[in-house]
C-alpha positions in Angstrom: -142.4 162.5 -333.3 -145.9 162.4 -332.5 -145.1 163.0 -328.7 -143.2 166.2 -330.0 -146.1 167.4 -332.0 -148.2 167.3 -329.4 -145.9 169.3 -327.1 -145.8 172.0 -329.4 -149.0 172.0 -330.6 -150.9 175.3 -329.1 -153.8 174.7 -327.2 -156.9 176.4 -327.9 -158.3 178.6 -325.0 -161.0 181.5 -324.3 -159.1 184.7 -325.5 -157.6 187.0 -323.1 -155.9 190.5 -323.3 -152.2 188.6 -322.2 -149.4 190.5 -322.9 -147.7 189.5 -325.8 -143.9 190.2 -325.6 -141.9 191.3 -328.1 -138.6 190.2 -328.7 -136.0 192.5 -330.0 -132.4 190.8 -330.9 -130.0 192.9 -331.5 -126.3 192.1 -330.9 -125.0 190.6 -327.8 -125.9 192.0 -324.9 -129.3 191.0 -325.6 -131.7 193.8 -324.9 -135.5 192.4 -323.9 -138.2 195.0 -324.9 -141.3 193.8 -323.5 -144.6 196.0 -324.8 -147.7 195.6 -323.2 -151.5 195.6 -324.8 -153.2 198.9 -324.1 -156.3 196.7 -323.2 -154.6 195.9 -320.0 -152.7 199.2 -319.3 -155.6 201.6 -318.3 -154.5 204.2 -315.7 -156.5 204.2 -312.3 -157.2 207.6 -311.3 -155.5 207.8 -307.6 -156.9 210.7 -306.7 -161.0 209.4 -307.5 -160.4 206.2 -304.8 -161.5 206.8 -301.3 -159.0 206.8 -298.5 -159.8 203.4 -297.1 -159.5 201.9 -301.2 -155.9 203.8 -301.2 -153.9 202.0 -298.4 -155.3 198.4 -300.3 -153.2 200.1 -303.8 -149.3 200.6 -302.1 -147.9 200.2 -305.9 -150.1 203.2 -306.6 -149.2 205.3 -303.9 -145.4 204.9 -305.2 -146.7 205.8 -308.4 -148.2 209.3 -307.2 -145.2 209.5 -305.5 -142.3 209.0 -308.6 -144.9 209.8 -311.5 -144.1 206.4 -312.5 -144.4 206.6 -316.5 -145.1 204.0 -319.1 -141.6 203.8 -320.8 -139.5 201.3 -321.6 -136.8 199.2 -319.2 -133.4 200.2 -320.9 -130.1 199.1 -320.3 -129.3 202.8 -318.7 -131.9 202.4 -316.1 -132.4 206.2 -317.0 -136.3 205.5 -316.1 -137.8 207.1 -318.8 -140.9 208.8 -318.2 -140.7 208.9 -314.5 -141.0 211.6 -312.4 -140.3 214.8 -313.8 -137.3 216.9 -312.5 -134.8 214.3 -311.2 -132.4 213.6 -313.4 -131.5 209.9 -314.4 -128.8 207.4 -313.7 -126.4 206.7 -316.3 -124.2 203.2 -317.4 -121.4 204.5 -314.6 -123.6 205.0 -311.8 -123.4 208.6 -311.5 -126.2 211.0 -310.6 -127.7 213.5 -312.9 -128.5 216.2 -310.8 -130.1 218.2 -313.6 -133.7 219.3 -312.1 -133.2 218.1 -308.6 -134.9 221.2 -307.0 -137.8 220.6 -309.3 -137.6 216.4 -307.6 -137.1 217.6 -304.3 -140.5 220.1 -304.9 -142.4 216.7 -306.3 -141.3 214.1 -303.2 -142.7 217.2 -300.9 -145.6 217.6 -302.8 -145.8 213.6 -302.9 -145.4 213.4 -299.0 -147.9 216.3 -298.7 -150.1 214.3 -300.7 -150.0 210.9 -298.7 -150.0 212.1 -295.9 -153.2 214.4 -296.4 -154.9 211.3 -297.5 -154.1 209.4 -294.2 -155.3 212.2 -292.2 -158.4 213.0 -294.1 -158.8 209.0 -294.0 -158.5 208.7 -290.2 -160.8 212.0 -289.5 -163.8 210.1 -291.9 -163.3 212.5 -294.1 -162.9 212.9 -298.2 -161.7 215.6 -300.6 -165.3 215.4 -302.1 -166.3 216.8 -298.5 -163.5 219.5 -298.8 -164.1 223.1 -300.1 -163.4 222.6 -304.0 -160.0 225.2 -303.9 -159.0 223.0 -301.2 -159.4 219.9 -302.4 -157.4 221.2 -305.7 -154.4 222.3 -303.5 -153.8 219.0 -301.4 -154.6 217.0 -305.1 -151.4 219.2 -306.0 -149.4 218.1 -303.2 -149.3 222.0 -301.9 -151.0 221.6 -298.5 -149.0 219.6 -295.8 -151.2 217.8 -292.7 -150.9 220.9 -290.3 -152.9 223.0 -292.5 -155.7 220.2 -292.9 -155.7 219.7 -289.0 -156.4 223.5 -288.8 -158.6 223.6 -291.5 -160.8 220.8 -289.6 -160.5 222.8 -286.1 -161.3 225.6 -287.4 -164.7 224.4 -289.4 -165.4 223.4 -286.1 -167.0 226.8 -285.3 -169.9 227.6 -287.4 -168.4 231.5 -287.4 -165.4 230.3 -289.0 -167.3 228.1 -291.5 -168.9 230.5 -292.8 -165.9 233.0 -292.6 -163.9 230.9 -294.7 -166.4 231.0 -297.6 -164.3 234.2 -298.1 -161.2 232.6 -300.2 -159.4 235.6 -298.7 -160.1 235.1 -294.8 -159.6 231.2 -295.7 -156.1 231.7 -296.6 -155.1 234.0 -294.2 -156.7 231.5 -290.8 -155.0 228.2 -292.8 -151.8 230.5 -292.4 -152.1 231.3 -288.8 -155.1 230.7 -286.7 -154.6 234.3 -284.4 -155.3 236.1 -287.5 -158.8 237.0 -287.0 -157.7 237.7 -283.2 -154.6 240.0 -285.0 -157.4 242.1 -287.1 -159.4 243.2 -283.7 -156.1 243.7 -282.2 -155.3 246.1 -284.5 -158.5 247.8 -285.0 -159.5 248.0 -281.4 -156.5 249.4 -280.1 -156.3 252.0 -283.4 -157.9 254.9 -281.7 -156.4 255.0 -278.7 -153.1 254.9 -279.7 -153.2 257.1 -282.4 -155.3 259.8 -280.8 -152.0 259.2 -278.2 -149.7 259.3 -280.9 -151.6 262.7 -282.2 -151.4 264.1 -278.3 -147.9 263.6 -277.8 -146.8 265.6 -281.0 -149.7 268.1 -280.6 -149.6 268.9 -277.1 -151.5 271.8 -276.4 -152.3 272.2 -280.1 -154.1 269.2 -279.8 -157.8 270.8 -279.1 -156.8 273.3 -281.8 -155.8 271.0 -284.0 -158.6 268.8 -283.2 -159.6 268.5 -286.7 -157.0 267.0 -288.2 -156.3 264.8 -285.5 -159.8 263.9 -286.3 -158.9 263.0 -290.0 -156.1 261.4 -289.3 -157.6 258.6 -286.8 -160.2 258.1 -289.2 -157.4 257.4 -292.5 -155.7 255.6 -290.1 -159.0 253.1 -289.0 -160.5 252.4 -292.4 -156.8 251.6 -293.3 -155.8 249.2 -290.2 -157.5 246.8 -291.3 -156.3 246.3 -295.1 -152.7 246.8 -293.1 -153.2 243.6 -291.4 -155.1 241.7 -294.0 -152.6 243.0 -297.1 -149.5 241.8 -295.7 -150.4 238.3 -293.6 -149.0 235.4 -294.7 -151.4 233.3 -296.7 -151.5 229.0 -297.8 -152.6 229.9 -301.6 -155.6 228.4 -302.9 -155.5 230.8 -306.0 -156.7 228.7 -309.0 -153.5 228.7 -312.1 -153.3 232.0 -313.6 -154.9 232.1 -317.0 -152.4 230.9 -320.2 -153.3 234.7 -321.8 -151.6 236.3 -319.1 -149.0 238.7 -319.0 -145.3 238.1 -318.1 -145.9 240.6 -315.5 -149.2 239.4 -314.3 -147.5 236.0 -314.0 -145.1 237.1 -312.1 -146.9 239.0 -309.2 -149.5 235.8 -309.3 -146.2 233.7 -308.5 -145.1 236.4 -305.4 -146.4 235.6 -301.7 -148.5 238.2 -299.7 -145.6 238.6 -297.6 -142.5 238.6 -298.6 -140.9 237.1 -295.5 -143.1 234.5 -294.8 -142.0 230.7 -294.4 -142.5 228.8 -297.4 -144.9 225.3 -297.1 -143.0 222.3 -298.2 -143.3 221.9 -302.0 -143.2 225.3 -302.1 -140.0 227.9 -302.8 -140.0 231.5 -303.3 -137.0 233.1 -305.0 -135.6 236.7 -303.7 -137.1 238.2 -306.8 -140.5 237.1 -306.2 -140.4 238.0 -302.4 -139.1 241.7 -303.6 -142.2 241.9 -305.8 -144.3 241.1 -303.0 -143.0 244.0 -301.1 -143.6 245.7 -304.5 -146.9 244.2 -305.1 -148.7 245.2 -301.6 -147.2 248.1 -301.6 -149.6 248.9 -304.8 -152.4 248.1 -302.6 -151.4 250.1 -299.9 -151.1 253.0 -301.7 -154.7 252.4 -303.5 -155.8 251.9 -299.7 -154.3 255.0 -298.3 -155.2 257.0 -300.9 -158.9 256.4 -300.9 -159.1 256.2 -296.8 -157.4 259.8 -297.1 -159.7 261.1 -299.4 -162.6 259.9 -297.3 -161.1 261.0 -293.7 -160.6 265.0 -295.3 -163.9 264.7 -296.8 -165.3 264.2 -293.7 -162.8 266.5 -291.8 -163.3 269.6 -294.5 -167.5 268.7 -294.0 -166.7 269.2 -290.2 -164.7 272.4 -290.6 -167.1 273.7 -292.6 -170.0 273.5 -290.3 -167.9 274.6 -287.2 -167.9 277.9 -289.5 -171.1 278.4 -290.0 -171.3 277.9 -286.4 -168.8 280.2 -284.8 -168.3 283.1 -287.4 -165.0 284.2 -285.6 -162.9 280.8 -285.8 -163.1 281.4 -290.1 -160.0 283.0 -290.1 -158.6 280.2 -287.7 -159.3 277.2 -289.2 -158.8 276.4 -293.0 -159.8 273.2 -295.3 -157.6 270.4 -294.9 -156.0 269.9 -298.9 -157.6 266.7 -300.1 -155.5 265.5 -302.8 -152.1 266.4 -301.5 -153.0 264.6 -298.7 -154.2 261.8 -300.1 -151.4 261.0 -302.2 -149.2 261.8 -299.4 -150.5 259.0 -297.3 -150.5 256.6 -299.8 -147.4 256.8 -300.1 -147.0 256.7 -296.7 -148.4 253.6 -296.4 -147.1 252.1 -299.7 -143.8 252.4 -298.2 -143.9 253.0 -294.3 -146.1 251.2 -293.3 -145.7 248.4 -295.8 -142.7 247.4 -294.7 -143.1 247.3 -290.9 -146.0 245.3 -291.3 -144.3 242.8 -293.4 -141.2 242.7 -290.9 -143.9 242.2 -288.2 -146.3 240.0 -289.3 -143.4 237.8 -291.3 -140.5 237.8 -289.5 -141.8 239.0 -285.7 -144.6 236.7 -285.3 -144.2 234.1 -288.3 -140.3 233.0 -287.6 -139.9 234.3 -284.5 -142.9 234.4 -281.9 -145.0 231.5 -283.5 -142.0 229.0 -283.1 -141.1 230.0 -279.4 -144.8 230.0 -278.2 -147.2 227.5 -280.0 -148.1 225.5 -277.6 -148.5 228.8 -275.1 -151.4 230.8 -277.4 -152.6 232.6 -274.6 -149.1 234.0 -273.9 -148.3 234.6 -278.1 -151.5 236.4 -278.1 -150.5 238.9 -275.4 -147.0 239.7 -276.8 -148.4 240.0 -280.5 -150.8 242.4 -278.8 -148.1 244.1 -277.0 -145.9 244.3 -280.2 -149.0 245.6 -282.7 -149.7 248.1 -280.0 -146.4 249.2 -280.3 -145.9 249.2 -283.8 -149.3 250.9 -284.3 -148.3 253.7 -281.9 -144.8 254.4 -283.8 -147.1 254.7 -287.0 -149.0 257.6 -285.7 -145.8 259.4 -284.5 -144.0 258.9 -288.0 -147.2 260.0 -289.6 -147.4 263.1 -287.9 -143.8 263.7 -288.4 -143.7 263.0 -292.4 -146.9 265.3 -292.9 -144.9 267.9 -291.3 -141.9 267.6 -293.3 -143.7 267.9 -296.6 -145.7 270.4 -295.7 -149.3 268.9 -296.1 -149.7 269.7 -291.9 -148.5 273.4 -290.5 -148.1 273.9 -286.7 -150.4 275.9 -285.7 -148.4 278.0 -283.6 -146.5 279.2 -287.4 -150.3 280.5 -288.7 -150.7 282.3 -285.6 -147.3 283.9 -285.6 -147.6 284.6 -289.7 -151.3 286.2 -289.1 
């Protein structure tokens, strides 16, 4: 007896936070419900340990990955508290498939996340040492490697450094690295082919006519540039819209810049919310339009003005150019016009089409995206001229001769 006394007897021992288990019964099968202290079940931050400390923590890595919960082992194996979005397993084996858009979104967004650490790891670099709307975005699992390896290129140059300190150039170059290269495109090539564009439908109106054509290359520069920035496609670094928002406001935050650009993995975009891009920069187009028109006729009306007070028998010839006809006029020309070839071109064109064919060729996808802006820039001009025409904002000036 006293043998067995002893073997039962507790020991005494320096305390220690050990998980006590607690034993449920209940009838047979017998269910085990173990409960841990809390003493012992502080979470480790993942995303405060440096690269190098990550690879020694695998189990936590798998946790980032599943969202690995502190619920209880059941006899479903349903894993409660895991991951959100996938759906459990129940007793017969069969998948819930409830929420497995919202799972497949959280394994990119995991693999996004990994990965980003290995590179950043492996380039001696941390997220403390990222810009801050950066480091937020691959902490959400929303920027896959190839964006970080651009990002780091790019800093490279202490022009781009300091150009993406602009949160709007930043997401634009993380997007596509031509896009600077896109913006003097367009904007060096904008006078010539519109004062070509003005010629060709002019002809030998054109000298005549000189001051319009004059108002309508300078609309057309002030607004080339918004026309490539607007609808580019963009890696969002917005911060979360505010709670207070509006259903609408919420919306339009949730649409990309361009409505055909190629979602980043972890990231979907429903037809609705690419409609309301369309919808969205279209808004903008028309603010930008507007407001280049008014300041193109103000300048063009200053000009006509003077050439009167000049040459005393050219009055009668030449007359004002209407400023708020044709100000609205053009923004709506490019609210819808030119919204949507720009987002077919810069989306579909160059985003799903050249970009594929010709990344390793950037010399080559320069020159054709030249080529094809050139082109689209020059068709602007002629459906400009035409559209001003038809509602009456621009007369030939062959029909006020004949009229006079």
């Amino acid at each position: 007896m006293s043998i067995l006394a002893a073997l039962f007897t507790p020991a005494t021992s320096v305390s220690l936070p050990v998980a006590k288990p607690t034993l449920k019964f209940a009838p047979l099968p017998i269910h085990l419900n173990v409960g841990l202290p809390s003493t012992i079940c502080t979470p480790i931050s993942f995303s405060t340990l440096r690269p190098g400390q990550q690879r020694g923590f695998p189990f936590l890595t798998l946790l980032a990955a599943t969202g690995g919960g502190d619920g209880i082992i059941d006899n479903n194996n349903s894993g409660s508290g895991g991951g959100g979005g996938g759906g459990g397993n129940n007793n017969d084996g069969k998948n819930n498939n409830e929420g497995g858009e919202d799972n497949g979104d959280e394994n990119a967004g995991s693999r996004n996340w990994e990965e980003a650490l290995m590179l950043l790891s492996e380039a001696g670099r941390t997220l403390d040492s990222l810009p801050k709307d950066l480091a937020a975005a691959i902490r959400a699992g929303k920027i896959p490697p190839a964006v970080i390896e651009r990002f780091l290129s790019l800093e490279k140059s202490a022009f781009m450094r300091w150009l993406m300190q602009l949160g709007g150039f930043k997401e634009r170059l993380l997007a596509d690295d031509l896009f600077l290269a896109k913006v003097f495109m367009e904007c060096g090539v904008g006078v010539f082919t519109k004062t070509a564009a003005e010629y060709d439908r002019r002809k030998e109106n054109f000298f005549k006519e000189l001051e319009i054509v004059f108002a309508d290359v300078v609309m057309a520069i002030i607004a080339d540039f918004m026309l490539v920035y607007l609808p580019a496609p963009t890696v969002s670094l917005r911060p979360p819209i505010a709670v207070t928002a509006g259903p609408i406001s919420k919306f339009f935050y949730s649409c990309p810049d361009n409505a055909f650009q190629i979602a980043l993995p972890g990231t979907s975009y429903s037809f609705l919310q690419r409609l309301g891009a369309i919808v969205r920069n279209g808004a903008k187009l028309f603010a930008v339009g507007t407001t280049s028109s008014l300041v193109g006729t103000a300048v063009t009306n200053a000009l006509i003005n003077a050439r009167k007070a000049v040459d005393k028998s050219s009055a009668a010839e030449v007359e004002n150019v209407p400023i708020f006809s044709t100000s609205t006029a053009y923004g709506v020309y490019m609210a819808v016009s030119s919204n949507l070839r720009y987002q077919v071109l810069a989306g579909v064109i160059e985003q799903r089409i050249l970009e594929p064919l010709l990344h390793q060729h950037k010399l080559i996808l320069s020159a054709i995206c030249f080529a094809v802006r050139t082109g689209n820039t020059y068709l602007g001009s002629l459906l400009w001229v035409d559209y001003a025409r038809l509602i009456g904002i621009q007369k030939v000036h062959e029909e006020n001769a004949a009229l006079a």
